[in-house]
Backbone as a ProteinNet text record, in pm:
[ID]
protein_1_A
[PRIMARY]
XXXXXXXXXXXXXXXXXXXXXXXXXXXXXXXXXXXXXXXXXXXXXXXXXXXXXXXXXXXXXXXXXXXXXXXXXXXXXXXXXXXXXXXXXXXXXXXXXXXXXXXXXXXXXXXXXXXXXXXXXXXXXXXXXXXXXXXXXXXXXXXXXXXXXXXXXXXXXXXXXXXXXXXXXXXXXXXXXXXXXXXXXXXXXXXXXXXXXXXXXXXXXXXXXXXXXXXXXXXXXXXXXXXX
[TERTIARY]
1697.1	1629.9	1732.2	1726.9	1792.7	1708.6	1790.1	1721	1818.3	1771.5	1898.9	1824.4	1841.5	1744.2	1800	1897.3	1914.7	1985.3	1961.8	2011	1833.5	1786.1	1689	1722.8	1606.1	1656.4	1657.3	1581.8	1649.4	1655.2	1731.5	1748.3	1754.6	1722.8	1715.3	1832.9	1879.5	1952.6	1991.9	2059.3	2144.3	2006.6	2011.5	1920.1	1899.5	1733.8	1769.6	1750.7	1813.1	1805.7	1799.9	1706.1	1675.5	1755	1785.8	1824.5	1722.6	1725.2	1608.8	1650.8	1676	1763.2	1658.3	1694.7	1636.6	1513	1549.1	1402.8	1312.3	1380.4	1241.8	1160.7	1212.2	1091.4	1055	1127.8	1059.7	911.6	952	866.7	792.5	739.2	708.6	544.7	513.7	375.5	294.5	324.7	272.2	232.9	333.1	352.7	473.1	525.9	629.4	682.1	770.6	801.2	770	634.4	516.3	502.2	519.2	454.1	530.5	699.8	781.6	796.4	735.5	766.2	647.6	510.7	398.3	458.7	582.2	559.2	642.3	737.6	881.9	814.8	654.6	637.1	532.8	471	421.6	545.4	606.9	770.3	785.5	835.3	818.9	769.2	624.2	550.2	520.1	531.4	553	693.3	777.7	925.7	925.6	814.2	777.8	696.8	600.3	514.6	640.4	662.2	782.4	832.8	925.1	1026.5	944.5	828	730	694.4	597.3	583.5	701.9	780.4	891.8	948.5	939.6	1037.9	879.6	781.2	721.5	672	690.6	673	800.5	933.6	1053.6	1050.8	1001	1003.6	1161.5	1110.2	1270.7	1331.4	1436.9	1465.3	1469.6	1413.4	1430.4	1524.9	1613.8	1738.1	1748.9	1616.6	1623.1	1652.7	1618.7	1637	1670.3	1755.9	1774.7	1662	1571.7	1448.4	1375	1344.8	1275.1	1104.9	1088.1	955	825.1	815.6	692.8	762.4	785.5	843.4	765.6	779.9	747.9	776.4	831.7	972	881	798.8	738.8	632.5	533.7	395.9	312.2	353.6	256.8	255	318.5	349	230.5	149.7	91.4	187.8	129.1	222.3	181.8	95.6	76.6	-39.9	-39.9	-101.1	-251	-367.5	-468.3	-597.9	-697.3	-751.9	-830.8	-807.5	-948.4	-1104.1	-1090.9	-1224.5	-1179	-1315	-1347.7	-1244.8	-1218.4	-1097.9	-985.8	-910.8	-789.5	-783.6	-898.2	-884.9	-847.8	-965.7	-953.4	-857.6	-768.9	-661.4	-523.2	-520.1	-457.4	-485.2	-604.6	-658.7	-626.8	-631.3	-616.8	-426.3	-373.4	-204.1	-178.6	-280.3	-197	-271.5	-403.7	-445.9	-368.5	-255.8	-199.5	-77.9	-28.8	111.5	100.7	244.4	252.5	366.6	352.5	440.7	603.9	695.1	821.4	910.7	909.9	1038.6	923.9	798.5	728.4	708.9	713.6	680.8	624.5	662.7	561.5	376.5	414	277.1	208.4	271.8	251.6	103.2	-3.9	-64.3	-82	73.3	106.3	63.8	-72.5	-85.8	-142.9	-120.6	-101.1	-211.1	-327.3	-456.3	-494.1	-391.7	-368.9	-541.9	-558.9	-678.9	-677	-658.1	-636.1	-762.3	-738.3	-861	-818.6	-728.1	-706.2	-681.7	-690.1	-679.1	-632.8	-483.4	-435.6	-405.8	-418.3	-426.8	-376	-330.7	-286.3	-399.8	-419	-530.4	-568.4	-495.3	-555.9	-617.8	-628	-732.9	-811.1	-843.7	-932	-1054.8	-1143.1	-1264.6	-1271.1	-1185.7	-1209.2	-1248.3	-1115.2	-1145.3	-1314.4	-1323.9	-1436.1	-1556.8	-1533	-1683.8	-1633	-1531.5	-1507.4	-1604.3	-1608.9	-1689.7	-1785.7	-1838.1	-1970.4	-2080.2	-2176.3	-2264.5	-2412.7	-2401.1	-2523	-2593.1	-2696	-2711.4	-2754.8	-2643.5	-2649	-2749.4	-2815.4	-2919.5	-2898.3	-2745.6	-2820.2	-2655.2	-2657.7	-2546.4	-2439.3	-2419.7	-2240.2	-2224.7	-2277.6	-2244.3	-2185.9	-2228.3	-2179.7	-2072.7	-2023.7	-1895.3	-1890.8	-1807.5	-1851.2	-1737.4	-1616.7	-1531.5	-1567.9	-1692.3	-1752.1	-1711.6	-1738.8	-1772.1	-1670	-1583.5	-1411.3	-1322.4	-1327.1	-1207	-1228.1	-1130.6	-1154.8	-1062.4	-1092.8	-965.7	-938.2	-796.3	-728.1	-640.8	-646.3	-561.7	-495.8	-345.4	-188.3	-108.7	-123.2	-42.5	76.4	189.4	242.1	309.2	241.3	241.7	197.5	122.4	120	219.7	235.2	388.9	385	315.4	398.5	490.5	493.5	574.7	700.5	678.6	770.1	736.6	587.2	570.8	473.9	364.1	270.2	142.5	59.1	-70	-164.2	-103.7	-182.6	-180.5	-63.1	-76.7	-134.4	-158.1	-261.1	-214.3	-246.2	-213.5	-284.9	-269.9	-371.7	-285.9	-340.7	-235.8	-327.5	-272.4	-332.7	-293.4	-394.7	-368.3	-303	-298.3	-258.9	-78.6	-62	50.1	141.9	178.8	188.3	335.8	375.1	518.9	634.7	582.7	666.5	699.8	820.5	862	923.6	852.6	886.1	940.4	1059	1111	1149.5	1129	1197	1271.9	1345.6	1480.5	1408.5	1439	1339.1	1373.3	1234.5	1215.5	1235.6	1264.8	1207.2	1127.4	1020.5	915.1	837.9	826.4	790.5	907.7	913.1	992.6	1068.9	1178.5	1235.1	1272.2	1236.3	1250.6	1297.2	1397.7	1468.5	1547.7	1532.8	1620.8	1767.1	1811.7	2018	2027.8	2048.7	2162.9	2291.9	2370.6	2481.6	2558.5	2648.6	2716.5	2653.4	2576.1	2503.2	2376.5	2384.9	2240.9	2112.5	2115	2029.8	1990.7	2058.8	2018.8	1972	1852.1	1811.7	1819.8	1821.7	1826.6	1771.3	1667.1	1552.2	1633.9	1658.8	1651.4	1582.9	1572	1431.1	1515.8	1484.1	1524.9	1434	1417.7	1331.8	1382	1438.6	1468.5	1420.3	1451.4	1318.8	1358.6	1314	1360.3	1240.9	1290.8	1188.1	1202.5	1197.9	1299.6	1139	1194.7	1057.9	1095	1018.2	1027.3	939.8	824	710.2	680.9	659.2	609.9	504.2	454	368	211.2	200.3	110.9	39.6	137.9	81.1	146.6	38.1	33.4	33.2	109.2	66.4	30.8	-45.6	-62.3	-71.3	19.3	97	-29.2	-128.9	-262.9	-273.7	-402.2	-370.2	-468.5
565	565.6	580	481	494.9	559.7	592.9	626.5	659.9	580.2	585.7	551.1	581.2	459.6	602.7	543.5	613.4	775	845	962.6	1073.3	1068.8	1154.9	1269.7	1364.9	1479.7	1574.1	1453.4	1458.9	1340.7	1370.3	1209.3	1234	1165.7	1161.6	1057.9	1112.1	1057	896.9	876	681.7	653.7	498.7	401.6	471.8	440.9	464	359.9	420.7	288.3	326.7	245.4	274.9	138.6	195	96.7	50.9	-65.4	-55.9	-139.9	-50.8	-185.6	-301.3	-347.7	-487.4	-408.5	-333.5	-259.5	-243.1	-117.8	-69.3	-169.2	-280.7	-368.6	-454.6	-449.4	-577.4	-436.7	-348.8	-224.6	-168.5	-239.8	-151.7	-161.3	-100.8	-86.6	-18.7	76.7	158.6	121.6	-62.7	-90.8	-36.1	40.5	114.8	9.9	-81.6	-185.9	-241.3	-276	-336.2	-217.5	-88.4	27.1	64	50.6	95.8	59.7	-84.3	-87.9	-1.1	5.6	91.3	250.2	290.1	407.2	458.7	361.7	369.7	332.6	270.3	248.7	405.6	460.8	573.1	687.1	670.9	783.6	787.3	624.9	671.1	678	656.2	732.3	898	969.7	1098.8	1134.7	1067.1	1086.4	1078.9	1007.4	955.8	1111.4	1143.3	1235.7	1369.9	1374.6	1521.9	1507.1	1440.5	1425.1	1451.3	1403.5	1395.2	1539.3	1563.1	1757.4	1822.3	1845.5	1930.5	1941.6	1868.7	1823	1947.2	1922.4	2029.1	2135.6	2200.5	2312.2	2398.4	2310.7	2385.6	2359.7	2335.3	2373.8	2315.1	2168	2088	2111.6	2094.2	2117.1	1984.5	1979.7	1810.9	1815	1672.2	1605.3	1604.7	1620.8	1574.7	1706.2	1808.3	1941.6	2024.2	2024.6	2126.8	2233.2	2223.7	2337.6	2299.7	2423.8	2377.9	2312.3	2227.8	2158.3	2243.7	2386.1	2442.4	2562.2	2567.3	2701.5	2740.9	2837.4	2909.6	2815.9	2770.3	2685.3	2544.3	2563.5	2370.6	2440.4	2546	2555.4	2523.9	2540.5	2459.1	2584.1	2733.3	2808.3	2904.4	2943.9	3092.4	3234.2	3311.2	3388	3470.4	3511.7	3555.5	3501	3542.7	3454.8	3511.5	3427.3	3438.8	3335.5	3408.6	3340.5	3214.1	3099.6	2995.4	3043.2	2975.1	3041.3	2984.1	2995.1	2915.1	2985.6	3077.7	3096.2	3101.2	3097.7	3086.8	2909.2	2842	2701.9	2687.3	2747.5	2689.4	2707.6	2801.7	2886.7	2778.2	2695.7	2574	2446.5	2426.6	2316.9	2332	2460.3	2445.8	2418.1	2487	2464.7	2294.5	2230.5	2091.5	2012.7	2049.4	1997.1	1960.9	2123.9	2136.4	2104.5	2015.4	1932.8	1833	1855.2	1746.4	1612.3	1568.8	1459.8	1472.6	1427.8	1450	1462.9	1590	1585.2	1602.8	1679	1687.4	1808.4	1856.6	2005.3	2063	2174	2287.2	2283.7	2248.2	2249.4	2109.4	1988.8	1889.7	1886.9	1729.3	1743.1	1607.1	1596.2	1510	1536.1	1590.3	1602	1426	1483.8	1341.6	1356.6	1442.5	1375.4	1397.6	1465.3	1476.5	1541	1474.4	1496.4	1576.4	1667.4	1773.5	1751.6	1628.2	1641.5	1644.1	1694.3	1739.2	1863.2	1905.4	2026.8	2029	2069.5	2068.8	2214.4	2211.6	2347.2	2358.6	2442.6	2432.1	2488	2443.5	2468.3	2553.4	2699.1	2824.6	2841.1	2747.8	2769.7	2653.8	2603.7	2463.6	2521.9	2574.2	2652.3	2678.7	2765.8	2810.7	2705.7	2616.2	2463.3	2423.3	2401	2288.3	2387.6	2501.8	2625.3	2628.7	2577.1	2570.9	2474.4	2347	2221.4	2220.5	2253.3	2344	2270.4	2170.3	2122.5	2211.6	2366.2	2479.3	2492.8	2545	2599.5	2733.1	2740.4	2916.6	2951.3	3113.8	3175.9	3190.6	3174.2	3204.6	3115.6	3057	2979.1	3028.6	3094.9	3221.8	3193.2	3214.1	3193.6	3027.2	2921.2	2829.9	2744.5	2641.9	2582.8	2490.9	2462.8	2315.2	2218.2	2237.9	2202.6	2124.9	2140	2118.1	1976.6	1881.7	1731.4	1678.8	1723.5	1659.5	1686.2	1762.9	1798.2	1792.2	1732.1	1698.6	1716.6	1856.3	1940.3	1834.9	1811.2	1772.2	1904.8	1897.3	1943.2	1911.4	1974.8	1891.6	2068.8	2001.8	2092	2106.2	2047.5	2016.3	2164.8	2190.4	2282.2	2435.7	2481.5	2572.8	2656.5	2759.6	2849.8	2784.5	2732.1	2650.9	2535.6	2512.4	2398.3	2511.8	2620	2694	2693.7	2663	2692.8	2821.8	2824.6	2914.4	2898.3	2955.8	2925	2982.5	3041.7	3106.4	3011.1	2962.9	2866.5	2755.3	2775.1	2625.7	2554.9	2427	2306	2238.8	2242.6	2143.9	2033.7	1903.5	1765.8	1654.8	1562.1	1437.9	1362.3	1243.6	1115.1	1041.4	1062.3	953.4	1032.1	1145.9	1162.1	1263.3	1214.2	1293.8	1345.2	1403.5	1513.6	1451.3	1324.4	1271.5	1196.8	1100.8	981.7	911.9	824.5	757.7	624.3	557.7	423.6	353.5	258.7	156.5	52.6	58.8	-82.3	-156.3	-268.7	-401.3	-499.8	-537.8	-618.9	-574	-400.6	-342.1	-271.7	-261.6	-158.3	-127.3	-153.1	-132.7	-131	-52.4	-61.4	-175.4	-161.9	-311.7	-252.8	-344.6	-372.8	-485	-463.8	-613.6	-552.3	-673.7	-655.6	-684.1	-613.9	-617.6	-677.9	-820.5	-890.2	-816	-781	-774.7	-839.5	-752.9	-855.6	-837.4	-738	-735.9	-790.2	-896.9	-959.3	-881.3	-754.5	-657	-560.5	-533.2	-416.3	-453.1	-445.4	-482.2	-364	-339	-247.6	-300.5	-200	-201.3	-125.1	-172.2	-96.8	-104.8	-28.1	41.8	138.5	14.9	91.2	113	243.9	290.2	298.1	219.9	299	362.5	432.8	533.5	633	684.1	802.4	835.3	1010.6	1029.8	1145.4	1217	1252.5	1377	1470.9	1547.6	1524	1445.1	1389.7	1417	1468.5	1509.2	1579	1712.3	1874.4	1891.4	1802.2	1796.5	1746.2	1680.7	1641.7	1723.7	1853.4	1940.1	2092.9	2185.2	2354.3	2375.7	2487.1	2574.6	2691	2798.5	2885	2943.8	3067.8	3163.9	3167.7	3186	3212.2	3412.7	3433.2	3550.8	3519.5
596.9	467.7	356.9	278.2	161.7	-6.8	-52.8	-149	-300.6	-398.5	-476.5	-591.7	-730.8	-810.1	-988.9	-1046.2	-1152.7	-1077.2	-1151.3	-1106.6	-1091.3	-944.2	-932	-883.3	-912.8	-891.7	-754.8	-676.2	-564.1	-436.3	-391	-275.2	-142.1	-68.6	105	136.1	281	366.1	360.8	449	488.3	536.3	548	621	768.5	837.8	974.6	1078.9	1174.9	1260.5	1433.4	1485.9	1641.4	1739.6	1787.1	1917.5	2051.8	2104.1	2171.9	2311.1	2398.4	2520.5	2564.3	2645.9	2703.4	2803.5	2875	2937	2916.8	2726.2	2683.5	2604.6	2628.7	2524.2	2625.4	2762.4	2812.8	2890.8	2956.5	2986.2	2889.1	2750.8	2659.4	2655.6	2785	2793.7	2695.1	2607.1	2544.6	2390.7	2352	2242.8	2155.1	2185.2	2098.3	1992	2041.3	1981.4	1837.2	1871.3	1760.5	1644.9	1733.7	1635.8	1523.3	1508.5	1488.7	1384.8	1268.8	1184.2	1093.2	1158.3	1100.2	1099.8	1174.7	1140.5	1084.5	1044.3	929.8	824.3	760.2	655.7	613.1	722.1	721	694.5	774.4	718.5	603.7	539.2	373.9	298.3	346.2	227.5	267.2	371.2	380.2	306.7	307.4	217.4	104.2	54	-122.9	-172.3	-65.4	-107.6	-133.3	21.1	-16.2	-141.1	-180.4	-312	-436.1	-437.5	-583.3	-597.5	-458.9	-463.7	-510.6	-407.7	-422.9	-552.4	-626.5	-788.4	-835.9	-834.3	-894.1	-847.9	-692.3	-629.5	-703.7	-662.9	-686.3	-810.6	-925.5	-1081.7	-1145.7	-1093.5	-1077.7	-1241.6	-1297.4	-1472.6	-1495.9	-1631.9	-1678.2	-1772.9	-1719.3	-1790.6	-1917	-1979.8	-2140.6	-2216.6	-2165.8	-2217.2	-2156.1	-2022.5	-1926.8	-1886.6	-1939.7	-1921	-1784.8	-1721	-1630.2	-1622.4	-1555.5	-1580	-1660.2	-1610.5	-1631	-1693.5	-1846.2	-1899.4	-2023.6	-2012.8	-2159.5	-2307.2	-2290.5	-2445.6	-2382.8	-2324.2	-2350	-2360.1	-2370.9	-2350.4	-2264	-2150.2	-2037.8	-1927.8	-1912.4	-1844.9	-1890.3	-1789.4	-1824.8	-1854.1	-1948.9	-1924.9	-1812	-1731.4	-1580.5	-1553.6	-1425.8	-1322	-1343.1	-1296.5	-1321.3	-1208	-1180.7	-1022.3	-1159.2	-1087.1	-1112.5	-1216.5	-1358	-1397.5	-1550.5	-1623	-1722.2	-1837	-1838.1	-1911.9	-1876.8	-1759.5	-1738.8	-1746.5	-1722.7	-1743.2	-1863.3	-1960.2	-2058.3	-2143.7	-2114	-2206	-2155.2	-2026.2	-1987.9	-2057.7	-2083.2	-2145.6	-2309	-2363.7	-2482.9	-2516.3	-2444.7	-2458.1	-2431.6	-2343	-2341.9	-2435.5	-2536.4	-2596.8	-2727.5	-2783.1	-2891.6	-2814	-2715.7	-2722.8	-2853.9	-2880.4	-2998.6	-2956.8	-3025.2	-2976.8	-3016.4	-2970.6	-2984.5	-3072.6	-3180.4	-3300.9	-3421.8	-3333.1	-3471.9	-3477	-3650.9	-3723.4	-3667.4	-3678.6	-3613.7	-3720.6	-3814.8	-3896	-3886.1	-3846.3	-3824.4	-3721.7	-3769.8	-3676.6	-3590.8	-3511.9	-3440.8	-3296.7	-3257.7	-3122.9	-3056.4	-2916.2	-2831.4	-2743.2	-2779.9	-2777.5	-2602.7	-2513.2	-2403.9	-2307.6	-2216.7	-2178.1	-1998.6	-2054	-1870.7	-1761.3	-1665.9	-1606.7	-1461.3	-1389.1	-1252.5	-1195.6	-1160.4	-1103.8	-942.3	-944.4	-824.8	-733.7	-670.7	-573.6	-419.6	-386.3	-261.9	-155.6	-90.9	87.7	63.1	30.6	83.4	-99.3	-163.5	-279.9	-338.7	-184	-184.3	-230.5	-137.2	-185.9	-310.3	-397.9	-499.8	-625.6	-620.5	-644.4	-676.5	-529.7	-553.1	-580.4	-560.4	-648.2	-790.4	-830.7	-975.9	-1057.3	-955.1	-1009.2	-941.8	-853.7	-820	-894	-847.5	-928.4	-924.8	-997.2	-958.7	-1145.2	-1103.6	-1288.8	-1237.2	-1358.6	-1415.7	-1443.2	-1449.5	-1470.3	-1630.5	-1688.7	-1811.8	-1900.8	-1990.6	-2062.3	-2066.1	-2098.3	-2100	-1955.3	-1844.7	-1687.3	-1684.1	-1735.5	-1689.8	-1792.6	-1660.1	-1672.5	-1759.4	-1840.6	-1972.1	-1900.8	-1797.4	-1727.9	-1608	-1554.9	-1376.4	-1415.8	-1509.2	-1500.3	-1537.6	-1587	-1675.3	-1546.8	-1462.7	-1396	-1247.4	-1180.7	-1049.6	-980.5	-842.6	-807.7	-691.6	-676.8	-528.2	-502.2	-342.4	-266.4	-208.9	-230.1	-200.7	-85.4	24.2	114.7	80.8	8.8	-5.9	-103.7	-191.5	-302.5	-249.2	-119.2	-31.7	23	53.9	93.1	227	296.2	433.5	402.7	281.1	215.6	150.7	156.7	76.2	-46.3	-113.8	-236	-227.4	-321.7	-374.4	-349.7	-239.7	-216.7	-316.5	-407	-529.5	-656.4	-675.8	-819	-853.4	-902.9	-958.2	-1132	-1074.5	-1214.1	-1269.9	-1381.4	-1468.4	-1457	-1497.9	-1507.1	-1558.4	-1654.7	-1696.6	-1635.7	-1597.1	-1504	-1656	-1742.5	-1813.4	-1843.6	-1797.9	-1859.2	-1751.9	-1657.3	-1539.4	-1525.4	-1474.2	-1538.5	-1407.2	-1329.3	-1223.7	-1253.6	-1251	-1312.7	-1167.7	-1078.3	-963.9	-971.6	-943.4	-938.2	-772.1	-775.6	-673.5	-731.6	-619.6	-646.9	-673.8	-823.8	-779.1	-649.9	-598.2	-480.4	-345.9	-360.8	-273.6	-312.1	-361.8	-341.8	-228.8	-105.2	4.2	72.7	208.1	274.3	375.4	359.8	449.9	594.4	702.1	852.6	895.1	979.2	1048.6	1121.1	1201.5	1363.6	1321.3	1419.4	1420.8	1542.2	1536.5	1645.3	1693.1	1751.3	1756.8	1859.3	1976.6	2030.2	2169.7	2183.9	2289.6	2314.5	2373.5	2390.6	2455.2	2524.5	2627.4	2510.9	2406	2303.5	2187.1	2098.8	1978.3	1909.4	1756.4	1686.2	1562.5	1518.3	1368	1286.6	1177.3	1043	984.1	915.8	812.6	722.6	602.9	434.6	327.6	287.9	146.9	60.1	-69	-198	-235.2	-303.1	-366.2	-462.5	-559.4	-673.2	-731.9	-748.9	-816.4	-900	-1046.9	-1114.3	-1211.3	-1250.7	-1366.3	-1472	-1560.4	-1659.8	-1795.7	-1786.5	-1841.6	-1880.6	-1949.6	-1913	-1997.4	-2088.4	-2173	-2095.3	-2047.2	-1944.4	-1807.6	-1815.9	-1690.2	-1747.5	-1652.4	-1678	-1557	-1556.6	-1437.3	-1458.6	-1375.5	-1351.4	-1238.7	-1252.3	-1071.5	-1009	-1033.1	-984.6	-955.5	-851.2	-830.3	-712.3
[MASK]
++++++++++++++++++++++++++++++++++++++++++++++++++++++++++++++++++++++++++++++++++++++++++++++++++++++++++++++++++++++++++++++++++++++++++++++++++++++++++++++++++++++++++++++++++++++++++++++++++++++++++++++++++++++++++++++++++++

């Protein structure tokens, strides 16, 4: 797997490559063979996913300002952590509402109109999630959610402490303005497979190459909160 594309902020390993003697393909009862390019295109997109998480589990710093993705100095950071609920939402929703756009006054009213409608969470705060958007009616108006219908939680294992992140924190994020910035080489955007001739006629060998990059670019577009 290759992976190279500008300077991202982080990259995976050389190309890989299997060898395959004259046996195991003429013996390849099981299919192996056939399977091998389906599961080098499945590899990198498990390799695409890691790199994209990780840049925002590990609170990657962006290039443009050395700051890290989710800080205090961009407004998108709680100042502590807080469980799932119509005000810790909304106290997220209101910080990415008053993003402004880039190099404008503090009195200025250059906001960018930003619309928080995901809600990402790790496994062990799936439940909480989807009782957030909970389609119930309240016994009385102050009890219910004005959030249930704008916001739609996914769950990313990925962002969980079995990933080495936080099974407590949770993110707000706009689909229109998302804090990942992903590239491919042109004319590879899918992964490449092909056989290696060499000088041995009994041995074949697959390579399988991913470009791929993927860099935090955004911070205006997503919040977090440590959770509790």
């Amino acid at each position: 797997r290759s992976v190279s594309v500008g300077k991202p902020q982080k990259s995976m390993g050389p190309e890989r490559r299997i060898p395959l003697t004259f046996e195991a393909v003429i013996n390849d009862d099981m299919g192996a063979f056939t399977r091998i390019p389906r599961e080098f295109a499945i590899a990198s997109r498990v390799m695409e996913a890691g790199m994209v998480w990780g840049l925002i589990r590990s609170n990657a710093t962006l290039k443009s300002d050395g700051t890290a993705l989710f800080h205090g100095d961009h407004g998108n950071l709680a100042g502590s952590g807080g469980a799932i609920s119509v005000t810790t939402v909304g106290a997220a929703r209101k910080a990415m509402w008053e993003q402004k756009a880039y190099g404008a006054a503090a009195s200025s009213d250059d906001f960018l109109q930003i619309v928080p409608d995901r809600l990402l969470v790790a496994p062990a705060k799936e439940v909480a999630a989807q009782q957030f958007v909970a389609d119930v009616t309240p016994a009385k108006i102050s009890d219910s959610n004005p959030f249930r219908n704008s916001i739609t939680p996914y769950t990313v294992p990925h962002l969980g402490a079995a990933a080495g992140g936080s099974d407590n924190a949770w993110y707000l994020v706009s689909s229109d303005l998302p804090p990942i910035s992903v590239a491919y080489l042109e004319g590879y955007e899918a992964p490449t497979v092909r056989t290696i001739e060499g000088m041995n006629p009994d041995v074949v060998k697959m390579n399988a190459r991913h470009i791929f990059g993927a860099a935090a670019s955004e911070f205006r577009g997503a919040y977090k909160n440590a959770g509790a």
